[in-house]
C-alpha positions as MATLAB code, in Angstrom:
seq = 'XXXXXXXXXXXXXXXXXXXXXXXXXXXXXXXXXXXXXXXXXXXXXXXXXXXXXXXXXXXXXXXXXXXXXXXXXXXXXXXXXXXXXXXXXXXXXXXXXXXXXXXXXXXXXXXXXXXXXXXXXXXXXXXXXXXXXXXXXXXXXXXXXXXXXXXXXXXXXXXXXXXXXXXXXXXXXXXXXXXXXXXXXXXXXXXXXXXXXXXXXXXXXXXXXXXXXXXXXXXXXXXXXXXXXXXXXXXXXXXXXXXXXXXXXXXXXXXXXXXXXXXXXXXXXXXXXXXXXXXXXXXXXXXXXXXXXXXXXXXXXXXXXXXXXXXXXXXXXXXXXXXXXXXXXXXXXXXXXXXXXXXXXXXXXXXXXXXXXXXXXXXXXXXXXXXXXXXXXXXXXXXXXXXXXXXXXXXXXXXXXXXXXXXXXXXXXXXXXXXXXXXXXXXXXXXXXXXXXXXXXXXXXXXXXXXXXXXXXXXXXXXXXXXXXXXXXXXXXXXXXXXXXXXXXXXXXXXXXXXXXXXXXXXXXXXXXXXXXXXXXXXXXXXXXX';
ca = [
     -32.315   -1.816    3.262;
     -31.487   -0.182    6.718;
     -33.896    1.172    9.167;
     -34.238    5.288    8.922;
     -32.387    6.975   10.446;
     -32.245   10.955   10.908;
     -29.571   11.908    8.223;
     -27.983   14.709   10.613;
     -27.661   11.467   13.177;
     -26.319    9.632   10.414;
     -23.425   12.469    9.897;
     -22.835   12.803   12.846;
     -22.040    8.529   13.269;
     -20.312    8.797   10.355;
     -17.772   11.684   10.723;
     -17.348    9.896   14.708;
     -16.457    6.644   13.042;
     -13.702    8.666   10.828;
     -12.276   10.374   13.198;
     -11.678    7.137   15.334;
      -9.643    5.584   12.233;
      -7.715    8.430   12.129;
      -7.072    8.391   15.958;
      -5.788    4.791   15.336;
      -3.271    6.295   12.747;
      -2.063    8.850   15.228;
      -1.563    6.241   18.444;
       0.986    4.076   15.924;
       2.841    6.935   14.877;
       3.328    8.350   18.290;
       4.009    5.172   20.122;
       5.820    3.054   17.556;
       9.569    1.944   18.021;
      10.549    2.138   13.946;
      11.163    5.249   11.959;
       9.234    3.552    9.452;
       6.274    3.964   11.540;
       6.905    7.107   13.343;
       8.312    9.322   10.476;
       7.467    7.715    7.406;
       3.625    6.738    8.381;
       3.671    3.308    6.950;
       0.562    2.366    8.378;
      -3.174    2.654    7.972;
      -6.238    1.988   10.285;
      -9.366    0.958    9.448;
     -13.389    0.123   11.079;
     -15.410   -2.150   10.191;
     -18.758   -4.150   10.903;
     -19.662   -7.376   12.810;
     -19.804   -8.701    9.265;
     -15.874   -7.733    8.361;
     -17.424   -5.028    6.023;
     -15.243   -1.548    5.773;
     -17.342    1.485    7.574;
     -14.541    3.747    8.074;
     -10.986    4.150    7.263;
      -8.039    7.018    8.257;
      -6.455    9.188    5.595;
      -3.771    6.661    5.321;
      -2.574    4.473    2.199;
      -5.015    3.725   -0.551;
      -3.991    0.429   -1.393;
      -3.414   -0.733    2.658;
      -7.243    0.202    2.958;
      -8.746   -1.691    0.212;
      -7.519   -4.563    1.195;
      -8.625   -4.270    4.806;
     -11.816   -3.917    3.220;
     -11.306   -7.831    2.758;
      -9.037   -8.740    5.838;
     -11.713   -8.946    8.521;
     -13.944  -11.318    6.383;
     -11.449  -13.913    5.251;
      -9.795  -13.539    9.057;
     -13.841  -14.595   10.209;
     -13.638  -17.426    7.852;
     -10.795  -19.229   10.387;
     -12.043  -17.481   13.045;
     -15.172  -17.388   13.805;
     -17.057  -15.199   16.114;
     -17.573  -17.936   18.835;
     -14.107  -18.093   19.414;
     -13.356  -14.445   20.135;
     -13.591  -12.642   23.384;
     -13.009   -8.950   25.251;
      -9.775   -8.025   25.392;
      -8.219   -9.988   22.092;
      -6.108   -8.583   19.525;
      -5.573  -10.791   16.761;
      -2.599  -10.635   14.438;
      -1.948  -11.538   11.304;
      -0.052  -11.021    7.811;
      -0.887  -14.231    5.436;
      -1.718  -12.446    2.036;
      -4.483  -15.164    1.133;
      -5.976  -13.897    4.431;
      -7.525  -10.765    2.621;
      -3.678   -9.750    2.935;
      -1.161   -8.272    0.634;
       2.198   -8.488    1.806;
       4.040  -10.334    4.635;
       5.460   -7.145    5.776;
       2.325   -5.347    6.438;
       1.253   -7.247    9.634;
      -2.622   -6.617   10.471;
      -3.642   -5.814   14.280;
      -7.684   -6.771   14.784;
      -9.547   -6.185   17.734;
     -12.872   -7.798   17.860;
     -15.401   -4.721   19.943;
     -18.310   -5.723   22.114;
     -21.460   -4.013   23.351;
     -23.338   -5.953   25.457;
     -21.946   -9.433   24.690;
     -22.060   -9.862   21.428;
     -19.125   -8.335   18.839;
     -20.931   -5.136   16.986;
     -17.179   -3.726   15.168;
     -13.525   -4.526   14.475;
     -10.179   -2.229   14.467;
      -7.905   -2.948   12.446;
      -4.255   -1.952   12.826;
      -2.070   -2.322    9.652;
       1.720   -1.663   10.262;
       4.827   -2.227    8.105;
       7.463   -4.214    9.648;
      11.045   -3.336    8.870;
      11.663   -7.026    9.154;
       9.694   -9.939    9.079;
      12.645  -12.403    9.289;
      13.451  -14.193    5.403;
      16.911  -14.712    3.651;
      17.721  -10.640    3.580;
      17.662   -7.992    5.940;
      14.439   -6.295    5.722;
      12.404   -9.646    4.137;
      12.598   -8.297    0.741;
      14.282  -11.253   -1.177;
      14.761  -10.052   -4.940;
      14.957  -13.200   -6.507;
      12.793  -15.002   -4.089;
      11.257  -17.783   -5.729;
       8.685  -18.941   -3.220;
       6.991  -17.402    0.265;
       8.864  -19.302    2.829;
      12.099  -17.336    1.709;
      10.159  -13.901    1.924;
       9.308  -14.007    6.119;
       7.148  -15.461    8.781;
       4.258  -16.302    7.404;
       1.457  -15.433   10.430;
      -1.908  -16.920   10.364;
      -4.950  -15.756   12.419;
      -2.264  -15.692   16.193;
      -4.217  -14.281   18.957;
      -1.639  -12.173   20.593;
      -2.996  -10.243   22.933;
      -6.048  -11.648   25.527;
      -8.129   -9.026   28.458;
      -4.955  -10.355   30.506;
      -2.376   -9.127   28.766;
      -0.360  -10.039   26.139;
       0.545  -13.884   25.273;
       4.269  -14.125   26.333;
       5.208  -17.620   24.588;
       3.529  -16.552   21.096;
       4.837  -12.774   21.623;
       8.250  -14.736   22.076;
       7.917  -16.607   18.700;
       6.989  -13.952   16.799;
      10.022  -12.318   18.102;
      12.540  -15.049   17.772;
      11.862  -15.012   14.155;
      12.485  -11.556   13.233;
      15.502   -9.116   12.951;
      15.437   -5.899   15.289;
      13.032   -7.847   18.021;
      12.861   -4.802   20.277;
      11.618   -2.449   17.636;
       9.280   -4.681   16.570;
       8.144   -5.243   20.138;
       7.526   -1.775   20.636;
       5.574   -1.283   16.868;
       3.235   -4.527   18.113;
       2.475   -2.459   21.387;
       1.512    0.554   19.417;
      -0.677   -1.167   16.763;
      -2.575   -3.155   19.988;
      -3.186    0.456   21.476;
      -4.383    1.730   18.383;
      -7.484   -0.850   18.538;
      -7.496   -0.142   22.142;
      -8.285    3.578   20.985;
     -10.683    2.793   19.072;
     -12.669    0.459   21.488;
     -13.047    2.862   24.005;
     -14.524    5.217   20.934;
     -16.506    2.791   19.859;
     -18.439    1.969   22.788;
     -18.654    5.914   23.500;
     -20.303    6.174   20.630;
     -22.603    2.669   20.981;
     -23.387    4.583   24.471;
     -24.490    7.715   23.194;
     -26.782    6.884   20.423;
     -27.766    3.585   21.320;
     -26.773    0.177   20.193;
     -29.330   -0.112   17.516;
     -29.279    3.517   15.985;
     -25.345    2.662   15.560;
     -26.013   -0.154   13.639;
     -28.921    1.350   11.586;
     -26.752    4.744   10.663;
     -23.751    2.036    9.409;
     -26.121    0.239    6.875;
     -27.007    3.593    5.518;
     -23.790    4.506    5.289;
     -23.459    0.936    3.400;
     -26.315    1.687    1.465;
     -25.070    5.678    0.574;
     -21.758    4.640   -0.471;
     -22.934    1.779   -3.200;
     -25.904    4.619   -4.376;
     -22.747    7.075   -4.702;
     -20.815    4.661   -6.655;
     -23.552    3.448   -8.626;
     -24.190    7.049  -10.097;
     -20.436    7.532  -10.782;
     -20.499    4.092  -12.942;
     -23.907    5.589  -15.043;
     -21.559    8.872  -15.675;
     -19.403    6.633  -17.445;
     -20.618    5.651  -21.192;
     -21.663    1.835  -21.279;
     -19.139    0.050  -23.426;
     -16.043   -2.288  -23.247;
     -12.418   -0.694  -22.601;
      -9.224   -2.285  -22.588;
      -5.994   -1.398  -21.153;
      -2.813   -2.752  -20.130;
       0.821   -1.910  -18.824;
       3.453   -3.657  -17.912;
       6.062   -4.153  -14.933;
       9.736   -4.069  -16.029;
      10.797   -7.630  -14.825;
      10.324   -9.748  -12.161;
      13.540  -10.171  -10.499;
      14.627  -13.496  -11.275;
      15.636  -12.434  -14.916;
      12.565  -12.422  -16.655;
      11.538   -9.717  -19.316;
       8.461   -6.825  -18.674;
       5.271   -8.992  -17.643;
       1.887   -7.741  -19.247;
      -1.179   -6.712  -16.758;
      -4.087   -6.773  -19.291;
      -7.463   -5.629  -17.760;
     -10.968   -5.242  -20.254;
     -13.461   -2.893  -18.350;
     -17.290   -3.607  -19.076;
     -20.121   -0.503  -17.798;
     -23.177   -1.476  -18.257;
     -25.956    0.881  -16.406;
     -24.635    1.434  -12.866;
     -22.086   -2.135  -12.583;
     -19.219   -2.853  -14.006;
     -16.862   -5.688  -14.447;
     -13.352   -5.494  -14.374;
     -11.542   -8.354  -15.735;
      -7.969   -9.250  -15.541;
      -8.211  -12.976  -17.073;
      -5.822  -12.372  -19.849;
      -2.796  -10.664  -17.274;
       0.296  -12.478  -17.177;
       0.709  -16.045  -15.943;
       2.083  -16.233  -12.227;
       6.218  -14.754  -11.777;
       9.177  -16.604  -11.000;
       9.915  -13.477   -8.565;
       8.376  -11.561   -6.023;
       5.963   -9.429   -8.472;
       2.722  -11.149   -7.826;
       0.162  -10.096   -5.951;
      -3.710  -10.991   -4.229;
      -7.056  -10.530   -5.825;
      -7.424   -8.060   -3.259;
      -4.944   -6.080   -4.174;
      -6.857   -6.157   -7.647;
      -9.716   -5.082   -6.071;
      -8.313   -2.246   -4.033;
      -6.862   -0.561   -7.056;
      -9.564   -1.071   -8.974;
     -11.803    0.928   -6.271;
      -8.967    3.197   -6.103;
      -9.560    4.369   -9.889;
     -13.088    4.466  -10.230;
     -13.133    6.488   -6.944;
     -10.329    9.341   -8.218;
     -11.841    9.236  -11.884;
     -15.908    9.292  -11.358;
     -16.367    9.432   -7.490;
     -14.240   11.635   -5.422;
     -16.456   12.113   -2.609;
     -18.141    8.464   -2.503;
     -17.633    7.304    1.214;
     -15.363    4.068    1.354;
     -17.201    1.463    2.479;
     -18.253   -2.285    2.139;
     -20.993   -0.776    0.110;
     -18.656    0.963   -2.524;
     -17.900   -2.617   -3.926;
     -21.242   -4.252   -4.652;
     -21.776   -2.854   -8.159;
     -18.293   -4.148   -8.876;
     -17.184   -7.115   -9.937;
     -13.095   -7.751  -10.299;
     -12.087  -11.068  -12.072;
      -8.746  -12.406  -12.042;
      -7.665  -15.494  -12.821;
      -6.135  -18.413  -11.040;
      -2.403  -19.107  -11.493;
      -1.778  -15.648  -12.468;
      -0.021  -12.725  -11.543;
      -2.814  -11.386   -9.508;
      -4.011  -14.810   -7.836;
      -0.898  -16.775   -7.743;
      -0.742  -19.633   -5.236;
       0.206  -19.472   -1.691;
       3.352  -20.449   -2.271;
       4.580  -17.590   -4.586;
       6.579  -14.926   -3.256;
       4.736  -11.207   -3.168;
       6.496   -8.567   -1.397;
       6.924   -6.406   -4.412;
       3.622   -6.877   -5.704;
       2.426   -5.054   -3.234;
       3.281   -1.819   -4.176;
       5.041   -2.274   -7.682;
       2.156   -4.721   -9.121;
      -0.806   -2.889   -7.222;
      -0.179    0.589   -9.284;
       0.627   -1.236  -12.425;
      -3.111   -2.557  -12.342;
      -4.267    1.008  -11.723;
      -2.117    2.021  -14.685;
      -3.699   -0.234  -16.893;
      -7.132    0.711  -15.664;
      -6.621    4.203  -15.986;
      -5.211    3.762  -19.963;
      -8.260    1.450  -20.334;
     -10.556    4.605  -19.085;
      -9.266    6.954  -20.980;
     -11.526    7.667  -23.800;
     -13.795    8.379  -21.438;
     -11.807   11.329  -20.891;
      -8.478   12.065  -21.192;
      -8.544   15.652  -19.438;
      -9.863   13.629  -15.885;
      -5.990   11.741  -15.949;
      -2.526   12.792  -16.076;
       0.501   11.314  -17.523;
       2.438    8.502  -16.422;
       3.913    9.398  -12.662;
       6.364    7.692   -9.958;
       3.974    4.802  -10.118;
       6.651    2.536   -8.153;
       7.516    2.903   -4.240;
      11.042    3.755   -5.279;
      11.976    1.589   -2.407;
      15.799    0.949   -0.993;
      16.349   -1.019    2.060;
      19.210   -0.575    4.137;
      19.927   -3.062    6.837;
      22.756   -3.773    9.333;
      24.029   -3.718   12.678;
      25.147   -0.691   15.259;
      28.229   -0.670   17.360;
      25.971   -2.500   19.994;
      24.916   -5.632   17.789;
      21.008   -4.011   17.123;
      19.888   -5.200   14.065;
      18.599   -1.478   12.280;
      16.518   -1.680    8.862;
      16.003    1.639    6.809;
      12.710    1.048    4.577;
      13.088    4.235    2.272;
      10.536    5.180   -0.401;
      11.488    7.932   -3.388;
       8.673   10.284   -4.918;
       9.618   10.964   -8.591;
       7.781   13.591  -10.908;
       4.355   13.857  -11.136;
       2.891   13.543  -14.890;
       1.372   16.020  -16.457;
      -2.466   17.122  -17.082;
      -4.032   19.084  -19.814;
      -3.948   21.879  -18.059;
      -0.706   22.215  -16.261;
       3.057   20.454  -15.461;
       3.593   17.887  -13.004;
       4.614   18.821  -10.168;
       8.029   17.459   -8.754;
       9.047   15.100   -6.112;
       5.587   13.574   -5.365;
       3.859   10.121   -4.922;
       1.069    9.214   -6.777;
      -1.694    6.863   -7.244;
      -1.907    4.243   -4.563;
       1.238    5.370   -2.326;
       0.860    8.144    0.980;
       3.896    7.420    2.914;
       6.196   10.373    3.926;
      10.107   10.090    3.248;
      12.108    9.581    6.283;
      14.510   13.263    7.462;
      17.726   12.960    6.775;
      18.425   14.073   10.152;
      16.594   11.376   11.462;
      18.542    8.513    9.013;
      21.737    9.943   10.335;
      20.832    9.258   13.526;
      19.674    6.228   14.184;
      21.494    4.328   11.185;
      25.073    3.665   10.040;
      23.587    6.194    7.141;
      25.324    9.550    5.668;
      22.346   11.343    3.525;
      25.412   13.348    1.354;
      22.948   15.197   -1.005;
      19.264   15.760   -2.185;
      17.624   17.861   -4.764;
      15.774   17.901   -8.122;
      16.840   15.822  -10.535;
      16.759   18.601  -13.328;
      15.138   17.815  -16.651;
      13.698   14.436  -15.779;
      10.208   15.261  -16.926;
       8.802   14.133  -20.345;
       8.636   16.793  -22.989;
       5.145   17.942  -23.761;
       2.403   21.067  -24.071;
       2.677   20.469  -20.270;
       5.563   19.228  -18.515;
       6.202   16.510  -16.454;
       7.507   16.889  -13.069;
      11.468   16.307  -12.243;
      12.272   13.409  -10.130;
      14.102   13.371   -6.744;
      18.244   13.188   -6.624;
      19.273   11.401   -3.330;
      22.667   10.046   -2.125;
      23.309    8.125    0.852;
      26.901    7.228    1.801;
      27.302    3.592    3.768;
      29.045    4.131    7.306;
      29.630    0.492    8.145;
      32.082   -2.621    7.535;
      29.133   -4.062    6.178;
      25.638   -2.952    4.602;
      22.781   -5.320    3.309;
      21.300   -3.054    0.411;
      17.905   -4.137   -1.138;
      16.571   -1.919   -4.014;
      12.705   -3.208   -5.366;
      11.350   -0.635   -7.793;
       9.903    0.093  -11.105;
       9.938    2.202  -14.251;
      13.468    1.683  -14.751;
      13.249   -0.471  -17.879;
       9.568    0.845  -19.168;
       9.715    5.039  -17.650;
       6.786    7.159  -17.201;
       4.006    7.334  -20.491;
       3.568   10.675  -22.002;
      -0.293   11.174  -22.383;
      -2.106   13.054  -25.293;
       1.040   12.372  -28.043;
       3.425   13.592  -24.672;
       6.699   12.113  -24.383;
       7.637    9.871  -21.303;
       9.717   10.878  -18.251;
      13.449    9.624  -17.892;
      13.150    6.531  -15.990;
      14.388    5.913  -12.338;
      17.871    4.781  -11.999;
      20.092    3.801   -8.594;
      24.164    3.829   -9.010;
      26.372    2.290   -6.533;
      29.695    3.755   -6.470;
      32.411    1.588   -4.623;
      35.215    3.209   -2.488;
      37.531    2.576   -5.165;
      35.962    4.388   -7.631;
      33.990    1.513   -9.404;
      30.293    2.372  -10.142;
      27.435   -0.015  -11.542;
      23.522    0.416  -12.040;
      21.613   -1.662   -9.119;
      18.834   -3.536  -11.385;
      15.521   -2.966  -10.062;
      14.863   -5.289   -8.156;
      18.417   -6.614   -6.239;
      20.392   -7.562   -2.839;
      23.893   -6.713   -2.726;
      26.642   -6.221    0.082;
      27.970   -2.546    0.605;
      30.769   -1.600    2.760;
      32.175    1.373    4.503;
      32.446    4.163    1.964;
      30.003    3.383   -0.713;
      28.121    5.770   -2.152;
      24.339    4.922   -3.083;
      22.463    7.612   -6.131;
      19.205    7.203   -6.514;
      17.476    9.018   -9.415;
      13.983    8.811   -9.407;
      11.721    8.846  -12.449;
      10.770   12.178  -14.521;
       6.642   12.633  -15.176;
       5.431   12.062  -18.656;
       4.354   15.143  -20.262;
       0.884   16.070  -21.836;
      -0.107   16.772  -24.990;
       2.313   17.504  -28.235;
       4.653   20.430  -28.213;
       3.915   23.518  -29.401;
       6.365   23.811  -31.869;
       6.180   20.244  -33.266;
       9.250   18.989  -32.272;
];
């Protein structure tokens, strides 16, 4: 147990620690060189203890910040403290490292008061490219890591004089667009660079060990919060499941299967009987298990708990080796991600709902929606458009959905069409609702998102990776499900075919891209019976 503290004091550490994060967040997206970055907000930020345990976090992207609740710990495991010094910034992106995704590159910055390291930032930015077979590192039939990117282990980057040169050089040498992703590694370094001066503000203010003291009670608040949230819930066993539509590399819809156990104020979460490990890019990390998992009990039974290394100690999340959500290193993961990650909150949520069905809504644009654009300008710059669709939210018991939203474990922005039209080889032609794409219910599900983008180029790498296009939306409560999300590529000539989920395919000047997001599910049987 931590020392007392005064619980105004205690606020007042807390709220300061917060508000750093979300300084973090604010550096990246006003300094970064990619779109991605700067307009969609791909990022998240995150604080945490000598110990690698999550204190604080910015209002950034659910499932990014779970799994930095992991990264610092694992990256202390390779690295440990001895070896660190003022002025580093560490960088890293191997999903086994309390990662997720090659793409999402993690920034840490070890902080020191007095000598020895008290906190760490923790920058987490998506790359537009990561180098791999494709344009934009998202390979759809990718059948093991090495095709998917650079694979970066624990690479100090930056030292107190300056940055590296050599390793800056051979991160760069391996990935498309090397000036943008120069300028989004400057950013993330200045975001921990924020948050060290902050930090040692605060250290200053209060004192070194009244710091320390007010983050163990912080610890120590957020697993009392959580543990009253898990005695709201009635003891018992639950089971769930749902299911991703395919895996890319031609396999049919792959089954996450979770069985939830309360007992008293812990619970277990077990995934042991989820699908074996994919061919394709669909798999994911334990801590990606674990972030989702959070992620639920938090919305369902524990709004306000404070995230926090503390949150997870009355949880325990099983998953089993050489499956789907603790394949081995050598399985490819991009997708899994952010397809895989809200499929396991999915089947957590249908697991809790007897608990009570009026705390959830229907089945939502649980998929990123994403399509990846990448080519070259006039000048020979290599340009990557990462674009994420919102589709209709599902209904509750007590109203519709509402349209053209992201759910669950997403919190990116879309990217202005102004913005696309200007800086890529990109003609946004139209966007609106796409009319009577919510389910049918007693409450409605939310319409999806129409959106056409017209190529502008000789030639176009186009990457689509999403989901609920084979298995749409659930209708809750006897609702019926949303339309599912569809993409249509219509050639120059006239020729049109439906882009599979998950696919890479060659566009040229001319070509028309539709994307149709998904409908929400609707609540609750019709009035009239129909």
């Amino acid at each position: 147990m931590s020392v007392a503290v005064d619980p105004v004091t205690i606020e007042v550490i807390r709220n300061a620690l917060n508000a750093t994060a979300e300084e973090m967040s604010l550096v990246v997206m006003r300094s970064a060189r990619s779109p991605l970055l700067r307009e969609a907000g791909d990022l998240s930020s995150a604080l945490t203890d000598a110990e690698g345990r999550l204190i604080a976090q910015g209002r950034d992207i659910p499932m990014h910040v779970g799994v930095m609740s992991f990264t610092v710990a694992k990256f202390l495991e390779r690295v440990p403290k001895a070896r660190l010094a003022p002025g580093d910034v560490w960088f890293l992106n191997l999903p086994e490292v309390g990662g997720n995704h090659l793409p999402d590159v993690k920034a840490i910055r070890p902080v020191f008061v007095d000598g020895i390291v008290r906190a760490f930032a923790v920058s987490l930015a998506h790359w537009a490219d990561t180098g791999g077979a494709v344009p934009g590192s998202y390979v759809a039939n990718a059948a093991d890591a090495w095709q998917e990117g650079l694979r970066i282990p624990p690479f100090r980057l930056f030292s107190a004089g300056g940055p590296d040169r050599e390793k800056l050089d051979m991160v760069l040498a391996n990935v498309r667009g090397a000036p943008e992703r120069e300028g989004d590694i400057l950013a993330q370094m200045a975001a921990t660079r924020a948050a060290e001066e902050r930090l040692h503000q605060l250290f200053a203010e209060h004192g070194t060990q009244t710091v320390i003291d007010a983050i163990e009670a912080i610890h120590d608040r957020a697993e009392a919060q959580m543990r009253a949230a898990l005695r709201a819930i009635p003891d018992g066993i639950y089971a769930g499941e749902d299911w991703l539509d395919d895996d890319g590399a031609g396999s049919d819809p792959i089954a996450i299967r979770v069985r939830v156990t309360i007992n008293g104020d812990e619970a277990t979460f077990d995934f042991s009987e989820t699908a074996d490990a994919a061919r394709g890019p669909v798999n994911t990390t334990p801590f990606i298990a674990a972030a989702s998992v959070f992620y639920v009990v938090k919305t369902l039974f524990g709004p306000d708990i404070q995230p926090s290394g503390g949150c997870y100690r009355p949880l325990r999340i099983v998953t089993r080796p050489g499956s789907l959500l603790e394949p081995g290193i050598d399985k490819p993961v991009v997708g899994g991600n952010h397809e895989t990650s809200q499929r396991i909150a999915d089947a957590v949520f249908k697991a809790l709902e007897p608990t009570g069905p009026e705390r959830l809504s229907a089945g939502g644009p649980t998929t990123s929606g994403l399509m990846l654009f990448g080519g070259r300008r006039a000048d020979g710059v290599w340009t990557t458009l990462y674009e994420t669709h919102g589709g209709g939210e599902g209904a509750r018991h007590d109203r519709d959905g509402e349209s053209v939203i992201r759910v669950h474990m997403s919190n990116v922005m879309n990217t202005p069409a102004e913005v696309i039209e200007a800086e890529y080889s990109i003609r946004v032609e139209c966007q609106r609702l796409r009319e009577g794409s919510g389910g049918a219910g007693r409450h409605r599900g939310g319409d999806g998102l129409h959106r056409e983008y017209r190529v502008l180029c000789d030639d176009m790498s186009v990457t689509s990776m999403f989901e609920r296009r084979v298995i749409p939306p659930y209708g809750l409560q006897s609702g019926e499900p949303g339309a599912a999300f569809r993409v249509t590529v219509v050639e120059k000539s006239g020729r049109a075919f439906e882009l599979p989920g998950k696919a890479n395919v060659r566009l040229g000047d001319g070509d028309l891209v539709v994307v149709e997001s998904c409908g929400g599910g609707g609540y609750g049987a019709r009035e009239d019976g129909s």
